[in-house]
NUMARRO-120197 format. One record per residue (C-alpha): x, y, z. Coordinates in steps of 0.1 Angstrom, whole numbers, plus 5000, padded with zeros to 4 digits. Layout:
% residues N
XYZ/...
***
This chain:
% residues 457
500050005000/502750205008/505150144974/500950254957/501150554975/504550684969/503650564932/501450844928/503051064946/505951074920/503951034892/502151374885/499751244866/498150984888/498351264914/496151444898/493651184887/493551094924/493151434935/490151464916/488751114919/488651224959/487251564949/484251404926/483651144956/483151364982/480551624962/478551314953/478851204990/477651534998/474951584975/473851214985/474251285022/472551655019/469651484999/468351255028/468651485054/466851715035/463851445028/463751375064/463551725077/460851795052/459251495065/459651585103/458351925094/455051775081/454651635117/455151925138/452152125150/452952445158/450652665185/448952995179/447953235200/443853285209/441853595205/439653725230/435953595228/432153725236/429653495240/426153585249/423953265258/420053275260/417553175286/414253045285/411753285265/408753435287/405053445274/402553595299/398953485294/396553585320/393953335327/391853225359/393752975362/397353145361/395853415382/393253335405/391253535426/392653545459/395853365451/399753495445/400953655422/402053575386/405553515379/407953385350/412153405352/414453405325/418553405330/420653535301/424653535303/427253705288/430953545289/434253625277/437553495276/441153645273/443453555247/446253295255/449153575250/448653795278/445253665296/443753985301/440654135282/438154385281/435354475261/431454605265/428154485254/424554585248/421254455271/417754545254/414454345261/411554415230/408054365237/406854225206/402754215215/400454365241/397454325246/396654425281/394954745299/395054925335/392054725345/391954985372/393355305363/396655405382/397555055387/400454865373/399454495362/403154405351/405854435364/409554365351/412754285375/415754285361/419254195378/422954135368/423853915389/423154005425/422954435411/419054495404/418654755380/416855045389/416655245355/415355245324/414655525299/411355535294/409855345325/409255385360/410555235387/408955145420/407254935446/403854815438/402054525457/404954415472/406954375442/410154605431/410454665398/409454835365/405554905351/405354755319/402154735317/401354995285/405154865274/405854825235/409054855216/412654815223/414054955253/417754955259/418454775296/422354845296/424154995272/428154965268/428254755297/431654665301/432954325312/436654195317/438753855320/441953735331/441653395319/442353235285/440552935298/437753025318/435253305309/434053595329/430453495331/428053785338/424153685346/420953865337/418153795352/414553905341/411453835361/408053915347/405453905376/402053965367/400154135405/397553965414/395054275426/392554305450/390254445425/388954255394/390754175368/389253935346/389154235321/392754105310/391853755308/393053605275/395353875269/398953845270/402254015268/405153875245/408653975255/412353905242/415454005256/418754045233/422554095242/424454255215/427854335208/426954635191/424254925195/420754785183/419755055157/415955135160/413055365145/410655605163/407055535157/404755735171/400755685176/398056005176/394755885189/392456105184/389756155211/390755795222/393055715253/396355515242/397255275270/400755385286/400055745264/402855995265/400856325266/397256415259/397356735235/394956965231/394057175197/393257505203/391457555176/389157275182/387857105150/388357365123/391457315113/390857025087/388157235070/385756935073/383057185088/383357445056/382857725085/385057905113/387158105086/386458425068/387558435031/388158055024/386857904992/386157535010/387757314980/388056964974/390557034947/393656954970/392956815004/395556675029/393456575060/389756475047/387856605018/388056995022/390957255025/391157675026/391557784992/393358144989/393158284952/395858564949/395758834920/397959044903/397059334916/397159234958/400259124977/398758874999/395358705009/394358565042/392058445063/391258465100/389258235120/385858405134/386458275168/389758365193/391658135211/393158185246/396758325245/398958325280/401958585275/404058355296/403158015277/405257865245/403257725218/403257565185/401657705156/401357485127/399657455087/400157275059/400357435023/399757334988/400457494954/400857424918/403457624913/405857784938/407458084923/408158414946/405758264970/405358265007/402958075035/402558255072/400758235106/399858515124/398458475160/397658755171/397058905138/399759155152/403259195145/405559045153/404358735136/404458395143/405758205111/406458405080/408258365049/407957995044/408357895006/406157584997/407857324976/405257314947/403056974943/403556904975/402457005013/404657165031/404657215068/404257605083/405257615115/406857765145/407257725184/407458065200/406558285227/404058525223/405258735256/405059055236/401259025239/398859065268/397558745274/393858685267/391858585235/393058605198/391558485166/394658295140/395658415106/396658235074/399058425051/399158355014/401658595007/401558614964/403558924961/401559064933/401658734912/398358574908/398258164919/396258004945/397557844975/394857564994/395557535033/394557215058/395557105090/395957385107/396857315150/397757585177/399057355205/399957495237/403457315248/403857475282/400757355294/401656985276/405156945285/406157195310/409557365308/411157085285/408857095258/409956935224/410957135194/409757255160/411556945144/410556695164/406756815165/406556875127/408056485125/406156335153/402856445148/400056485124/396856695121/393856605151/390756785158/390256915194/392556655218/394856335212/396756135226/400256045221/402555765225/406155735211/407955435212/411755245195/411054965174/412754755154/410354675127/407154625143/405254805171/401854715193/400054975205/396454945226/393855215224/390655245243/388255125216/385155255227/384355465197/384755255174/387855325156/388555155125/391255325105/395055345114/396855605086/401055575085/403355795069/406655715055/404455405036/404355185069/401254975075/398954955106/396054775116/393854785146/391854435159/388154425176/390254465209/391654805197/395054655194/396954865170/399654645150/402354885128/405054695106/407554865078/408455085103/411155335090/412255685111/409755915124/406755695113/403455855124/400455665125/396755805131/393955605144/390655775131/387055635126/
***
């Protein structure tokens, strides 16, 4: 081995072919070598699962739904009281990098049908308890709160719509593996009176209760009964000027043409003719209406015309300066609202008559006038009376008193009127639909914003 080795040591040649017999050996061995590790670290790869970290997570669980129907049997005279429990429960749990999490929810219960009444008036019939966890809740917008037979809680009695319970209520965790659980509890007791009640029996109240990440987004819908009570109303309203404004009557104004060309509310309205030659027309009612100088009211008409060029509707009341709406252009083929809410504290208090302004600057046109209202707001709503916006949205035209009732719904409503005079007719705007039962339960669907319905004979 030896002699081999020194052979090819002094021979250059076989030197080199060993030197690169070696060299083309070891690449291969290399390449050989590299090739199965390679395979098997591609193959170990394919078996290695690798962890991820966890997000944080809000749950919301349900309970049991409630469905109040009031029978003899489920409310007997002489017995207890009524009662149905639901739980719902929020939980969340922390993600696995730091275990810590925060975040906020939404509580809202909608009553989705009512049928009941104050069988005697003054009296709650339902009432709604409502804890998280051992906390009662004590406020809702919208309801009251208080003790009534015994029982703690909220009337619901007249209650329709969505009504928010909590509202970015804020929960934390400190666990990626066990949630923060918080419990809501809602108890629906139905008082059993001392006083008869059997007016109620077969009614019943339908109620859901929803947690929500985010804010539920509702519509107003609100109900004018006119001359009729609206269980649970918001206001009774009264209209000064009695039953005249609609123009039903054809009397109570001087100078009106009563036409049935263009009517908003029935078959009449106030035509004004304007000519050339006179800068304005009006008409003033031939009775007065009681004006207190320390009182705000709200003055409102509606006005129609064919064709709206340099044109202006008013109010006077008194038929004094300064006025109390003036100016307003109409928007032609349509009716347009004229209104104001103003104080009238430049007058002595006592009793006006009203004035309509067609103001037709010289131009000759014809303007037609229904619906005309004088509301006294102080006397309604006190010092936090509602403004021109939200009257001209939330109301429509009613002869002598109404009542109202305003309420958040998601897409349906249920109102209950006292059906005594036989109301038949519900009228929405904004194209929702409404229709009222033997019962005089009102039922409004399509519900979009500011939705006004009427109930009329």
């Amino acid at each position: 081995m030896k002699n081999i080795i020194n052979r090819i040591k002094n021979d250059k040649v076989l030197f080199f072919l060993s030197i690169l017999i070696i060299g083309v050996f070891l690449v291969l061995v290399i390449r050989i070598t590299y090739s199965y590790l390679a395979a098997f670290i591609n193959e170990a790869r394919e078996n290695v699962t690798i962890g991820s970290d966890t997000t944080d997570k809000l749950e919301f669980f349900e309970g049991n739904p409630i469905d109040l129907n009031v029978t003899s049997t489920t409310l007997p005279e002489g017995g207890g009281n009524y009662a149905q429990s639901t739980t719902y429960r929020a939980e969340l749990t922390a993600n696995s990098t730091n275990n810590t999490a925060e975040d906020s929810y939404y509580v809202y219960f909608n009553v989705t049908a009512n049928t009941l009444n104050y069988t005697q008036e003054g009296n709650p019939e339902v009432i709604l308890t409502v804890f998280q966890d051992d906390t009662e809740i004590t406020n809702i917008d919208g309801l009251t709160y208080g003790t009534y037979n015994g029982v703690t809680g909220f009337d619901v009695t007249g209650a329709s719509g969505l009504y928010a319970v909590a509202s970015d209520y804020a929960i934390t965790s400190n666990s990626s593996t066990t949630a923060t659980a918080q419990n809501w509890t809602f108890t629906l007791t139905y008082l059993n009176q001392s006083y008869d009640q059997s007016g109620n029996y077969g009614n019943n109240f339908n109620i859901e209760f929803i947690m929500n990440a985010d804010v539920k987004e509702t519509n107003e819908v609100t109900l004018v009964a006119e001359n009729t009570e609206i269980v649970g109303s918001d206001y009774t309203l009264t209209n000064l000027l009695g039953s005249i404004g609609n123009f039903e009557g054809q009397t109570g104004w001087s100078a009106c043409a009563y036409s049935t060309s263009y009517a908003k509310y029935g078959s009449y309205s106030c035509q004004l003719n304007g000519s050339a030659g006179s800068p304005e027309i009006t008409s003033n009612t031939t009775s007065a209406w009681p004006l207190d100088a320390t009182h705000i009211y709200y003055g409102r008409v509606e006005a129609y015309v064919l064709d709206a060029t340099s044109i202006s509707a008013g109010i006077y009341w008194p038929v004094a300066e300064p006025n109390f709406v003036e100016g307003v252009a109409p928007t032609a083929n349509d009716w347009t609202i004229v209104s104001a809410v103003k104080d009238r504290s430049s007058f002595t208090s006592g009793n006006y008559p009203l004035r309509l302004d067609f103001n037709n600057n010289n131009i000759a046109g014809t303007m037609y006038f229904d619906g005309a209202m004088l509301i006294d707001l102080t006397a309604t709503y006190g010092a936090s009376y509602p403004d021109k916006d939200y009257l001209d949205s939330h109301l429509v035209y009613f002869n002598d008193t109404a009542n109202t009732k305003t309420i958040n719904a998601l897409d349906s409503a249920t109102f209950k009127v006292n059906n005594t005079n036989n109301y038949s007719a519900v009228t929405c705007t904004n194209n929702a639909t409404a229709s009222i039962d033997e019962f005089g339960t009102i039922t409004v669907q399509s519900i979009t914003a500011d939705t006004v319905c009427k109930l009329g004979a």
